[in-house]
Backbone as XML, in Angstrom:
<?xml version="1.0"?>
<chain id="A" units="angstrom">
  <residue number="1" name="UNK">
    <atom name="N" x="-0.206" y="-28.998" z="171.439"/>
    <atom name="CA" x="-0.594" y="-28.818" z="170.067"/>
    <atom name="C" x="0.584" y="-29.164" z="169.167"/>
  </residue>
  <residue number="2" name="UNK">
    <atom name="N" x="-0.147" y="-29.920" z="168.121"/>
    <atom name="CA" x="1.652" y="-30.337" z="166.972"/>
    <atom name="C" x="1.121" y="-29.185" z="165.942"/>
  </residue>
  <residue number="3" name="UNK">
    <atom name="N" x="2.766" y="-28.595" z="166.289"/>
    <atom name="CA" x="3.101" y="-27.989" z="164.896"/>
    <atom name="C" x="3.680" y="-28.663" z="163.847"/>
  </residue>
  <residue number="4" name="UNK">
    <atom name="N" x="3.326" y="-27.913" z="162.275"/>
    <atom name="CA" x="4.161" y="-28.747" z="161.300"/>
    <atom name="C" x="4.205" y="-27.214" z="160.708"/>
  </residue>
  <residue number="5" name="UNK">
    <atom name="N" x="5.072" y="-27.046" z="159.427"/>
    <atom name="CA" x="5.881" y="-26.221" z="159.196"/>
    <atom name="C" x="5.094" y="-27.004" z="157.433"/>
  </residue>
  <residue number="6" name="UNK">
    <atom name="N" x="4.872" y="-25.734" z="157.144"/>
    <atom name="CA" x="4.249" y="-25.873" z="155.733"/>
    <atom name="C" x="5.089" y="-25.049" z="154.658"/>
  </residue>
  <residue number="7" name="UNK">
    <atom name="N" x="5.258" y="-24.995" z="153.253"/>
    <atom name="CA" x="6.076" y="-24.594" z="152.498"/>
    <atom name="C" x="4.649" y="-23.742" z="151.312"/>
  </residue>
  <residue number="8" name="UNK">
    <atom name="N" x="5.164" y="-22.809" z="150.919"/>
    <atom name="CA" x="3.606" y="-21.723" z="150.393"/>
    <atom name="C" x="3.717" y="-22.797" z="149.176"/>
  </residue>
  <residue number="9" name="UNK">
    <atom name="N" x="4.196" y="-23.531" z="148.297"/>
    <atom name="CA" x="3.645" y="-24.466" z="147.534"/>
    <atom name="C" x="2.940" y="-25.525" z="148.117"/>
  </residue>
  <residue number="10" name="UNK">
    <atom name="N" x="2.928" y="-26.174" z="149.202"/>
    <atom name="CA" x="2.381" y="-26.937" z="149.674"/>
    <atom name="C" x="0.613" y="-26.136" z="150.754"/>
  </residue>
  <residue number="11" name="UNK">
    <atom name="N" x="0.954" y="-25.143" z="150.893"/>
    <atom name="CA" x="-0.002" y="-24.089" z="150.875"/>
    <atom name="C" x="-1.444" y="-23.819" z="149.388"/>
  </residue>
  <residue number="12" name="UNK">
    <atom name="N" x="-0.800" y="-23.688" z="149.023"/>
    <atom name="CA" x="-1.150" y="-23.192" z="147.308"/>
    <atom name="C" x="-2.071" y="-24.305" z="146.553"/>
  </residue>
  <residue number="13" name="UNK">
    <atom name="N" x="-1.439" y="-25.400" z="147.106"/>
    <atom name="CA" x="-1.702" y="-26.911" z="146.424"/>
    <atom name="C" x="-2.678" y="-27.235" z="147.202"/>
  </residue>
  <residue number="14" name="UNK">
    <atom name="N" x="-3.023" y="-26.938" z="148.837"/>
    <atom name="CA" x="-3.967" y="-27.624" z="149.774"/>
    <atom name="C" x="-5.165" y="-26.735" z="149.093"/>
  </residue>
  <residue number="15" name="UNK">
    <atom name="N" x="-4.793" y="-25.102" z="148.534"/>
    <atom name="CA" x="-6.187" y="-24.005" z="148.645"/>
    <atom name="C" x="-6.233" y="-24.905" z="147.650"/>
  </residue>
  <residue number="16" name="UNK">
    <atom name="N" x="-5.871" y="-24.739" z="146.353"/>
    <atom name="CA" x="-6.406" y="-25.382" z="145.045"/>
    <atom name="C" x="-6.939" y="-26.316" z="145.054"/>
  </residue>
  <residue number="17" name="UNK">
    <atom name="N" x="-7.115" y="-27.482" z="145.799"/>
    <atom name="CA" x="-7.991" y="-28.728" z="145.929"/>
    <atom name="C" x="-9.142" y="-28.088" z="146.515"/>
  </residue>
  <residue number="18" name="UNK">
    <atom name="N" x="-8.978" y="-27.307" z="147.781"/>
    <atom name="CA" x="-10.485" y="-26.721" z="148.178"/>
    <atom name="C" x="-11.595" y="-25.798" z="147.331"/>
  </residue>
  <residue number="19" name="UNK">
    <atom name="N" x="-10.419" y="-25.330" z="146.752"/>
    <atom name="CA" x="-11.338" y="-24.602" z="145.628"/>
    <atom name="C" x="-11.957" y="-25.300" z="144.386"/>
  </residue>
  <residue number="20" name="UNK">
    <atom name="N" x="-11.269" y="-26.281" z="143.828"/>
    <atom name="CA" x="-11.991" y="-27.477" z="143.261"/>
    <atom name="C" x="-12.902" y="-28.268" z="143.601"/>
  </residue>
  <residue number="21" name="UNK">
    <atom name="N" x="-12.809" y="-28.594" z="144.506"/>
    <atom name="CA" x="-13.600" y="-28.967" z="145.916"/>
    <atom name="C" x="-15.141" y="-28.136" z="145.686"/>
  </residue>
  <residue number="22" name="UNK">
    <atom name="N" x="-14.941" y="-27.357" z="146.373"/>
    <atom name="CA" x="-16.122" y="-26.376" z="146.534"/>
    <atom name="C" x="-16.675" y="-25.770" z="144.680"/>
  </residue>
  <residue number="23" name="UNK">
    <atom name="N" x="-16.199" y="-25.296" z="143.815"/>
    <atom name="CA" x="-16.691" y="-25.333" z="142.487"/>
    <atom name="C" x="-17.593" y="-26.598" z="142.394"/>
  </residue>
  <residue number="24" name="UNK">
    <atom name="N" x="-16.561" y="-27.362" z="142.780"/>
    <atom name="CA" x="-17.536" y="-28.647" z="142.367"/>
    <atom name="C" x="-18.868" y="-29.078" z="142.981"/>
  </residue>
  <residue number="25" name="UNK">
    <atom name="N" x="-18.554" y="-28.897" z="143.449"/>
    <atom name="CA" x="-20.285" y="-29.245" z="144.891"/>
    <atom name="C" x="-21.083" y="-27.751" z="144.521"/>
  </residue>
  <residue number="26" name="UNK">
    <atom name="N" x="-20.597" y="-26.654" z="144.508"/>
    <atom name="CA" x="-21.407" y="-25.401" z="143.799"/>
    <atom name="C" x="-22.053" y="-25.766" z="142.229"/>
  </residue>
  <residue number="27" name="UNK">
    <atom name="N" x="-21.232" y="-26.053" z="141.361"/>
    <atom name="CA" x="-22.120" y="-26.291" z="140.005"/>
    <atom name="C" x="-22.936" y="-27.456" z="140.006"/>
  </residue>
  <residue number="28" name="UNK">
    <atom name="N" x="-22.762" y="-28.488" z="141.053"/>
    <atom name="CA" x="-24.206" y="-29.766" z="141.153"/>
    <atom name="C" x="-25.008" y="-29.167" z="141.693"/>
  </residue>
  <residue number="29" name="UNK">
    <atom name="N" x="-24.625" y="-28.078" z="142.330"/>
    <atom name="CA" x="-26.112" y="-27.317" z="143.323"/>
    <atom name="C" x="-26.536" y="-26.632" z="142.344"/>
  </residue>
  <residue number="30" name="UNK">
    <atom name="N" x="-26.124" y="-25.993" z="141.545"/>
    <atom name="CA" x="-26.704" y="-24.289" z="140.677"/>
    <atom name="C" x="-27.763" y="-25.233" z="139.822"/>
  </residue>
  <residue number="31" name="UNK">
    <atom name="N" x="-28.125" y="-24.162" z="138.942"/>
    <atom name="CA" x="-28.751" y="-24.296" z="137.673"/>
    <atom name="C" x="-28.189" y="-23.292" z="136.592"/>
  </residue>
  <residue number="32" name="UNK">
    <atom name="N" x="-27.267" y="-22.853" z="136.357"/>
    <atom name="CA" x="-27.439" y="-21.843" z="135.833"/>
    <atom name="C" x="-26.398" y="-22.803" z="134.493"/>
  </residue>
  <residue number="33" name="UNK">
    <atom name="N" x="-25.958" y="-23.765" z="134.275"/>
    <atom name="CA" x="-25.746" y="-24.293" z="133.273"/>
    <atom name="C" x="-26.888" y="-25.737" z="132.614"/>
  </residue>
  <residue number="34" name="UNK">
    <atom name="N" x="-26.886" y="-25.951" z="131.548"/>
    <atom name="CA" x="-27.950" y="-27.149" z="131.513"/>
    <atom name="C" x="-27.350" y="-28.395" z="132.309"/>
  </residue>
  <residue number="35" name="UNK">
    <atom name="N" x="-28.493" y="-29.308" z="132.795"/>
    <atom name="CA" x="-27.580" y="-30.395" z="133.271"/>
    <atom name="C" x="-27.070" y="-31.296" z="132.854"/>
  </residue>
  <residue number="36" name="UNK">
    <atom name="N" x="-26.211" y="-31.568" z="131.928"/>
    <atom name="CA" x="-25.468" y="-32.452" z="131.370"/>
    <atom name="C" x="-24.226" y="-31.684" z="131.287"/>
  </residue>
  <residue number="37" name="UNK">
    <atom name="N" x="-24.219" y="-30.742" z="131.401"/>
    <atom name="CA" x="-23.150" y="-29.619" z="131.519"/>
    <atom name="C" x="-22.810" y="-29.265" z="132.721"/>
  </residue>
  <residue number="38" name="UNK">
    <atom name="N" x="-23.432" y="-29.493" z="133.688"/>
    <atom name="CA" x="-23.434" y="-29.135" z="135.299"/>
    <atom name="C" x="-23.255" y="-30.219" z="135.827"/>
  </residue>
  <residue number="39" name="UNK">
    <atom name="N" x="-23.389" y="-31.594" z="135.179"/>
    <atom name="CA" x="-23.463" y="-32.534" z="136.060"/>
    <atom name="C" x="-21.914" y="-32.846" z="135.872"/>
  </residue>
  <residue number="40" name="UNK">
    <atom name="N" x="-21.625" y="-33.083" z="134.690"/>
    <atom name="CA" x="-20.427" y="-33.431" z="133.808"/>
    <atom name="C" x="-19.038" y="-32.172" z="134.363"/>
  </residue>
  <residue number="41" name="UNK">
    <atom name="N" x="-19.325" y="-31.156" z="134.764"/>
    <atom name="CA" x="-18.532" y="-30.307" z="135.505"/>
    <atom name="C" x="-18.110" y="-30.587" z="136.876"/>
  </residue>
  <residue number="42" name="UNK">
    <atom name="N" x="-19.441" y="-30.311" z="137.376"/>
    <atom name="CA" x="-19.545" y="-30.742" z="138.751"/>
    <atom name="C" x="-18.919" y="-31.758" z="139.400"/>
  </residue>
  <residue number="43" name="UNK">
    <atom name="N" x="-19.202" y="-33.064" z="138.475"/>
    <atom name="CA" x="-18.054" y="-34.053" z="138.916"/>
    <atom name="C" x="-17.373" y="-33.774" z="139.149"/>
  </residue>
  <residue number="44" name="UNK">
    <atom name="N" x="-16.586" y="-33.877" z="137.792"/>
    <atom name="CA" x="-15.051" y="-34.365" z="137.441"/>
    <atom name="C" x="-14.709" y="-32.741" z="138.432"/>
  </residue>
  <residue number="45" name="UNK">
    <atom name="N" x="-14.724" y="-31.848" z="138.945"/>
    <atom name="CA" x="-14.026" y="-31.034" z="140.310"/>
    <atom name="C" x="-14.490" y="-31.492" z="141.226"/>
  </residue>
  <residue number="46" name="UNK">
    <atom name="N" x="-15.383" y="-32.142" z="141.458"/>
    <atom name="CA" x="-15.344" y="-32.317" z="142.813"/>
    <atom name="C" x="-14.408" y="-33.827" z="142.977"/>
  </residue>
  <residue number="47" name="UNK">
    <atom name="N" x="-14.491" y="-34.734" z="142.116"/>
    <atom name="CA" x="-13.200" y="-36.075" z="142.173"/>
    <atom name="C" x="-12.115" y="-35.206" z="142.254"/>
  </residue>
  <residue number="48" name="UNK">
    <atom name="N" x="-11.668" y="-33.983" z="141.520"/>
    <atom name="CA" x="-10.220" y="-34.043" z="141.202"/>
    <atom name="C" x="-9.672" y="-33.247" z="142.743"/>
  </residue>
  <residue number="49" name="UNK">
    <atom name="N" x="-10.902" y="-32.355" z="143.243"/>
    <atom name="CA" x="-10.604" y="-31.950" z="144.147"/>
    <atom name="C" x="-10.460" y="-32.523" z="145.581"/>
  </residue>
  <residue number="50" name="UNK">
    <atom name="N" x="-11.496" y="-33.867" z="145.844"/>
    <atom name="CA" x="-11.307" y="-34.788" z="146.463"/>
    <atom name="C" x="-10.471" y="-35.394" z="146.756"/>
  </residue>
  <residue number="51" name="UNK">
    <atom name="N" x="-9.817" y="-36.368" z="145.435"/>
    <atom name="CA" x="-9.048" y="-36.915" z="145.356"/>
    <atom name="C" x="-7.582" y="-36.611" z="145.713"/>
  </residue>
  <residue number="52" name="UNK">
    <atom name="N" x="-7.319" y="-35.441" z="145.079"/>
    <atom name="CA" x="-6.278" y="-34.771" z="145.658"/>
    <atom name="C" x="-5.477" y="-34.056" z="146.577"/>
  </residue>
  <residue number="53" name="UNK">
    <atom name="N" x="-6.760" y="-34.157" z="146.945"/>
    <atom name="CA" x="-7.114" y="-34.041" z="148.912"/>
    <atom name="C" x="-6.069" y="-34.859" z="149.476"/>
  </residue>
  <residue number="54" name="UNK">
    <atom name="N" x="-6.657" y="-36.175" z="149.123"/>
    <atom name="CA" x="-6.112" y="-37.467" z="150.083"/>
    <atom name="C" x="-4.514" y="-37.410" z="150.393"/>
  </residue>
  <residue number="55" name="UNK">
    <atom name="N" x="-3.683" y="-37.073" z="149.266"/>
    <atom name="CA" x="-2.342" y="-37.438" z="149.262"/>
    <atom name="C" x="-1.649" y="-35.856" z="150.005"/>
  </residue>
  <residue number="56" name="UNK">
    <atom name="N" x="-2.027" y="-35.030" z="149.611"/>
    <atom name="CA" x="-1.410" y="-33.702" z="149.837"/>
    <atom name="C" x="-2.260" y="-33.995" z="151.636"/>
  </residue>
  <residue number="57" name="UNK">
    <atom name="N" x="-3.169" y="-34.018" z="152.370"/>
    <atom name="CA" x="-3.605" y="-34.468" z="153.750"/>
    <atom name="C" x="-2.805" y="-35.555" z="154.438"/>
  </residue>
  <residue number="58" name="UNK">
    <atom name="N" x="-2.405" y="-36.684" z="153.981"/>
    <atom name="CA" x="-1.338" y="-37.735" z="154.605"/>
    <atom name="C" x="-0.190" y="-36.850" z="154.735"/>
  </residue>
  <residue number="59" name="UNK">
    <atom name="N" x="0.173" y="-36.167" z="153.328"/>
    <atom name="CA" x="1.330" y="-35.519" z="153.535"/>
    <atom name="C" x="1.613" y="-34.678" z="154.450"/>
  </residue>
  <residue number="60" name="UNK">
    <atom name="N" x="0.674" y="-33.623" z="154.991"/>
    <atom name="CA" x="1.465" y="-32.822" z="155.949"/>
    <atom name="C" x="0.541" y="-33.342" z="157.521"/>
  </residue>
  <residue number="61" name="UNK">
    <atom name="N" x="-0.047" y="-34.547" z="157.457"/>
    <atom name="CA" x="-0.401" y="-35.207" z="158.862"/>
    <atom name="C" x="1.063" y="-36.400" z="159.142"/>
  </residue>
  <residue number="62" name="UNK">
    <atom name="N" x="1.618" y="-36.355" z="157.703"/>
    <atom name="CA" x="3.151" y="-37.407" z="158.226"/>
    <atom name="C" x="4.110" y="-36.522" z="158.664"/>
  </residue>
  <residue number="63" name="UNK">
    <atom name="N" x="4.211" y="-35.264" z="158.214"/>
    <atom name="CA" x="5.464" y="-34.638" z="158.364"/>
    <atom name="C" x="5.676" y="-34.295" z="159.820"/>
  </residue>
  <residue number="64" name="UNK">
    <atom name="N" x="7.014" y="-34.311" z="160.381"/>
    <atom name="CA" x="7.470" y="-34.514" z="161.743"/>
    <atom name="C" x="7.759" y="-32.748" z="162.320"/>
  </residue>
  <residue number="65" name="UNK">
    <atom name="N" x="7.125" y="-32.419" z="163.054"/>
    <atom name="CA" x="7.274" y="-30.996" z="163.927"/>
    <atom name="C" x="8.686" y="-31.055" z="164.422"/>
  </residue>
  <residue number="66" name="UNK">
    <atom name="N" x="9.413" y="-29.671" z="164.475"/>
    <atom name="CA" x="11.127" y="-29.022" z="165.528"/>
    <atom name="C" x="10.046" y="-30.189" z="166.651"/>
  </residue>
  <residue number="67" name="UNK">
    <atom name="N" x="9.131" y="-29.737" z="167.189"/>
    <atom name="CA" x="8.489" y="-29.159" z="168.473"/>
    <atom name="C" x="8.441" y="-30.954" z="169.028"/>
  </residue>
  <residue number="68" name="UNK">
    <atom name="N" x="8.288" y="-31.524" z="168.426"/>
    <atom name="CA" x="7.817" y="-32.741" z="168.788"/>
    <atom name="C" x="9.166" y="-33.829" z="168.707"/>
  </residue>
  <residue number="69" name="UNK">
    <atom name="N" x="10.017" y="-33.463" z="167.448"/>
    <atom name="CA" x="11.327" y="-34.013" z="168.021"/>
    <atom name="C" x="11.971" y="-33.902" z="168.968"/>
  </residue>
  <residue number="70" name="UNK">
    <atom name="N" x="12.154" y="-32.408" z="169.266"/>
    <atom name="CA" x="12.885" y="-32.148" z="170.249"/>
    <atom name="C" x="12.144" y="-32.709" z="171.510"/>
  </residue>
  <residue number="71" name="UNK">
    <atom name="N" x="10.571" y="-32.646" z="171.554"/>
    <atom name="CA" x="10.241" y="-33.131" z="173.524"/>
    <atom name="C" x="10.884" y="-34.834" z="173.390"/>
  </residue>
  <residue number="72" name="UNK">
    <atom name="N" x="10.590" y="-35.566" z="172.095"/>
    <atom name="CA" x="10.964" y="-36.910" z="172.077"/>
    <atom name="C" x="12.504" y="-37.175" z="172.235"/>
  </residue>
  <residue number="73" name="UNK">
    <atom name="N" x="13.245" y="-36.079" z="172.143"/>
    <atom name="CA" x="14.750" y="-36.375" z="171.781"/>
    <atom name="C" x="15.523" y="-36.382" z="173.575"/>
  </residue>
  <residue number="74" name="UNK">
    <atom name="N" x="14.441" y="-35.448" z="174.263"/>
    <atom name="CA" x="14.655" y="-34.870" z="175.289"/>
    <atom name="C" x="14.245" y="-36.032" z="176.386"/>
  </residue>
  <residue number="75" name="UNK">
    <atom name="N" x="13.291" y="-36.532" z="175.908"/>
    <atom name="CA" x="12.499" y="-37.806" z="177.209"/>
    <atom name="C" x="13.664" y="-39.197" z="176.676"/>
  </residue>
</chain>
């Protein structure tokens, strides 16, 4: 299993996209605002939460594990 070693801002930053994320896909589902108001919400969180996904996800799938240097440093 690779470990990576996360920093609570880089923590903080992954919840906050999910939670944008999920708002967003929740207010295209509801009704409880009119829809031009729900649709127009709904988006723009679910892009920002998406989107912001992408870069903060490369980021800690690039970052290099102790655990994995060291077996490579060792072979």
């Amino acid at each position: 299993m690779i470990e990576r070693k996360l920093t609570i801002a880089e923590i903080i930053l992954i919840a906050g996209t999910r939670v944008a994320l999920g708002a967003g896909i929740g207010l295209l589902l509801s009704s409880r605002l009119n829809n031009d108001q729900r649709k127009a919400a709904g988006l723009a969180l679910t892009l920002v939460g998406g989107l912001t996904t992408i870069p903060l996800a490369l980021g800690v799938i690039g970052k290099k594990s102790a655990t994995t240097t060291e077996i490579r440093a060792a072979a």
